[in-house]
Phi, psi and omega in degrees: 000150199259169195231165181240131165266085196248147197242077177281129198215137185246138212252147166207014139241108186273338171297318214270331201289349180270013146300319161330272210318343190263323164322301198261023162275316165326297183294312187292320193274332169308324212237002160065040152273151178226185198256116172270322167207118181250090159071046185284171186290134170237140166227125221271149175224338162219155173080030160044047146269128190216065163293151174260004159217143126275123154257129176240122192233118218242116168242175180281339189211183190268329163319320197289341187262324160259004151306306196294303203292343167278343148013090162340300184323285212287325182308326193287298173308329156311303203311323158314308155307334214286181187051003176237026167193162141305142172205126156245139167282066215216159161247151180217146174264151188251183182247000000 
């Protein structure tokens, strides 16, 4: 069953955080994720959440989505991130 990596992430160094970006497709593509949505335009409509970035990342199974996130590949590319964004995380299995 396929599982979703999904990311609200408020970025506040745009310099240091496209070191990430250019980091984890890789890492994503090892583990046969693919991107459904990247910081695409949001439009908030109930319960008053208005994030200014979502990542949506579609893996085959919710193992496969914490492997790739406990991942070296990903551990690296976080370790890029860290001090240039806010991030909450969750994986959810789909149907």
């Amino acid at each position: 069953m396929p599982a979703y990596l999904i990311a609200e992430i408020q970025v506040t160094d745009p310099a240091q955080y496209e070191e990430y970006r250019k980091r984890v497709p890789a890492a994503i593509s090892k583990f046969g994720g693919k991107f459904l949505s990247r910081g695409g335009k949001v439009a908030p409509l109930e319960g008053g959440w208005s994030p200014s970035r979502i990542a949506v990342i579609e893996f085959a199974s919710l193992d496969q989505a914490q492997r790739f996130y406990a991942s070296p590949e990903y551990q690296h590319a976080k370790e890029a991130r860290m001090g240039a964004a806010q991030v909450r995380i969750i994986a959810v299995e789909g149907t």
